[in-house]
C-alpha positions as CSV (number, residue, x, y, z in Angstrom):
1,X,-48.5,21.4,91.8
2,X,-47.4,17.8,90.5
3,X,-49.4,14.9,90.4
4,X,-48.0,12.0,93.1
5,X,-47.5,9.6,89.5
6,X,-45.6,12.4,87.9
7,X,-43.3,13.5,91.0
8,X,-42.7,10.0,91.4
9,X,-41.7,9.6,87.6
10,X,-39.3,12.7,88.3
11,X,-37.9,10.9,91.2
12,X,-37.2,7.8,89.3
13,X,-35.8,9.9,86.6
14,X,-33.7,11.7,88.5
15,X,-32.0,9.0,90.9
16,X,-30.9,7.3,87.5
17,X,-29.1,10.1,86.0
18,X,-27.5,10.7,89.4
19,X,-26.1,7.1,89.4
20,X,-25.4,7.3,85.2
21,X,-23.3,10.2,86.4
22,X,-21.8,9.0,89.7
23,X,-20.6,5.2,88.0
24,X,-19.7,7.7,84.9
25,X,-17.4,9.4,87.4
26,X,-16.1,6.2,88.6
27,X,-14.9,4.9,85.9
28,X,-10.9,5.5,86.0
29,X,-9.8,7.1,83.0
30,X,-6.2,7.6,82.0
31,X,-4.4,9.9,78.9
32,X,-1.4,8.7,77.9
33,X,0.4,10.8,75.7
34,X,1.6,9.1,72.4
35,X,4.1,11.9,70.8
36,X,5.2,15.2,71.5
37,X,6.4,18.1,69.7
38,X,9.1,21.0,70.4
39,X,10.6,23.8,69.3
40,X,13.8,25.3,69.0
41,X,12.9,29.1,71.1
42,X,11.9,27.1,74.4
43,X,11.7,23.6,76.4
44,X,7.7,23.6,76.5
45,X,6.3,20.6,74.8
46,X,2.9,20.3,72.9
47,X,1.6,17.1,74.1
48,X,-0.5,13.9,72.2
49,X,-2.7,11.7,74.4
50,X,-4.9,8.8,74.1
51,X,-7.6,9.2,76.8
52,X,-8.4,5.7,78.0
53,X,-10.9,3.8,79.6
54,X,-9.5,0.9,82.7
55,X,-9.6,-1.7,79.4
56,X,-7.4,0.0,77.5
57,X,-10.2,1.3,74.8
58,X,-9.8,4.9,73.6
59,X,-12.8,7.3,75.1
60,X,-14.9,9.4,72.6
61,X,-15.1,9.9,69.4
62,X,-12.2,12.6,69.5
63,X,-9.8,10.2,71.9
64,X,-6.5,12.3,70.8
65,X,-6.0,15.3,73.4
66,X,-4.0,18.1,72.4
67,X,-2.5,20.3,75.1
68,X,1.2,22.1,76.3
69,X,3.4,21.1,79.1
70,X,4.6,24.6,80.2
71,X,8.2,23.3,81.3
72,X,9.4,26.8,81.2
73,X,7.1,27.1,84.1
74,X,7.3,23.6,85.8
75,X,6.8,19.9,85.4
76,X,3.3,19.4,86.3
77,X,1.8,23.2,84.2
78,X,-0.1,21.8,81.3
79,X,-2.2,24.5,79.3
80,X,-5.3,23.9,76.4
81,X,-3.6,24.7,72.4
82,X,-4.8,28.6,71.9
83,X,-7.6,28.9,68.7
84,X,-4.8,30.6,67.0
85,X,-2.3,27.6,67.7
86,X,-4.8,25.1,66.2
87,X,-3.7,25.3,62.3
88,X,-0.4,24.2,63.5
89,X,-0.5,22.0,66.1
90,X,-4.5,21.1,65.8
91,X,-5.5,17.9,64.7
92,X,-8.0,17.2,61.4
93,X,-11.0,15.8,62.3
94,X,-12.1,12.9,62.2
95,X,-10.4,10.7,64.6
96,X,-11.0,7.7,63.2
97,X,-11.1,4.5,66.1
98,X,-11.0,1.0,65.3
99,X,-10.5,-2.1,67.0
100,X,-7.3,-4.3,66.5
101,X,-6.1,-8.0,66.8
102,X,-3.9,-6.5,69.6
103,X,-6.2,-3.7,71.3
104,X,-7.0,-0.5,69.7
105,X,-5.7,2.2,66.8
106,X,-6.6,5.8,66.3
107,X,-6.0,7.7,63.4
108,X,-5.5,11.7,63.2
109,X,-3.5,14.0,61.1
110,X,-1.9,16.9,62.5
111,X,-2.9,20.2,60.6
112,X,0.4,21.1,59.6
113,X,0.8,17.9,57.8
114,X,-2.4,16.4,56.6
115,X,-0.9,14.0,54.1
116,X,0.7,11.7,56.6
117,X,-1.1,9.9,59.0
118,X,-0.5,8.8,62.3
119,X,-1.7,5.7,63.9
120,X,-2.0,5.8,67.9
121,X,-2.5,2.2,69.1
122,X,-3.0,1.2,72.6
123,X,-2.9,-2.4,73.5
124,X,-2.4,-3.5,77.2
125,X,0.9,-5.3,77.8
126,X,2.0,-6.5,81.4
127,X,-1.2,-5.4,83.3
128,X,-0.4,-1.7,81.9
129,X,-2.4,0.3,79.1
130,X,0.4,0.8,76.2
131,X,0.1,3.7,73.8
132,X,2.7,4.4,70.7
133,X,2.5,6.5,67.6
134,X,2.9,5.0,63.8
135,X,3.6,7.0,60.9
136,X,6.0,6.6,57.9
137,X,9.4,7.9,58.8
138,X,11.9,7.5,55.5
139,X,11.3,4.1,53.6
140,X,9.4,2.1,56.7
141,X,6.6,2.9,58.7
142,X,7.7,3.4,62.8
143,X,7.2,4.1,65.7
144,X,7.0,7.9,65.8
145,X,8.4,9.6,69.7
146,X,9.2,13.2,68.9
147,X,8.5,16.2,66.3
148,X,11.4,19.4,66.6
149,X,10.2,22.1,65.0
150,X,13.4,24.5,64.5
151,X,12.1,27.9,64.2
152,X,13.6,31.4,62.6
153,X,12.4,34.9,63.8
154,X,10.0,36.5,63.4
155,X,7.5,32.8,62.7
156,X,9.3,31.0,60.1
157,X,10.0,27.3,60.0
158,X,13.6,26.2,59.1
159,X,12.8,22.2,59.2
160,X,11.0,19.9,61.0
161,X,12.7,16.3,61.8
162,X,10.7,13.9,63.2
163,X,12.3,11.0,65.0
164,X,11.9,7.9,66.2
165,X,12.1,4.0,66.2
166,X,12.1,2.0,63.0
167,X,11.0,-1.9,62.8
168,X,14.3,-3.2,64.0
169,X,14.3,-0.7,66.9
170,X,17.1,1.6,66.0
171,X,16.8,5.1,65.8
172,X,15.2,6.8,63.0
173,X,15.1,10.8,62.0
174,X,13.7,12.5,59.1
175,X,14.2,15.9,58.2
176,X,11.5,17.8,56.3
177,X,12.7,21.0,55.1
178,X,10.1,24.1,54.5
């Protein structure tokens, strides 16, 4: 049916895709999540991870993961955003990667608040891949840790405060009314 040259070619072909895959598969790859959001009607927890390669450098050209921990369910239940939960807790695209003096930064903006950006950098520090979240909280950009969302009934927002670390390390908060 095949020429010997061209099952041979096939062969070749196919052994080389088999190890692309199988190293591909080895590589270890870790998410690391960089922030996370809550609300006021539960404990679940809409998650923000770097996925990262062993050195530390953000995979893809959409790095930022998006995903629920189900804690009203259990520790380790983790769920994809629904399509209709993307406008709020979605991120814009694009995710835009870059390399640093320090390691690595990825930009996104969360769809509910295009107009402030928020830098995920990774860098490793003490043999361990590091992630944190940037964005400007008050007067100083810092480390961002947490977004509550308090919610009304039926599916109005009464504020959002997000909180975090400034540049000297203490805590910061800011509350963003709707």
């Amino acid at each position: 049916m095949f020429p010997e040259s061209r099952l041979s070619n096939l062969t070749v072909v196919a052994l080389a895709t088999a190890a692309t895959l199988a190293s591909a598969a080895e590589a270890p790859l870790s998410s690391q999540s960089a922030f996370f959001l809550t609300r006021s009607e539960n404990r679940n927890q809409v998650h923000y991870a770097l996925r990262l390669d062993e050195a530390c450098r953000p995979v893809g050209a959409r790095p930022v993961q998006v995903y629920w921990r189900m804690l009203e369910r259990g520790p380790s239940e983790v769920e994809e955003l629904l399509g209709i939960e993307q406008p709020v807790y979605g991120l814009e695209d694009p995710q835009t990667v870059e390399a640093t003096e320090d390691g690595w930064r990825v930009r996104v903006r969360l769809r509910a608040f295009p107009s402030r950006p928020i830098d995920i950098t990774t860098a490793r520090a003490e043999g361990k891949c590091q992630v944190q979240a940037w964005t400007k909280l008050g007067d100083s950009v810092s480390r961002l840790e947490h977004v509550f969302v308090k919610t009304s009934w039926p599916f109005s927002v009464d504020f959002v405060r997000l909180d975090g670390a400034g540049p000297d390390g203490q805590p910061v908060h800011e509350l963003i009314r709707q």
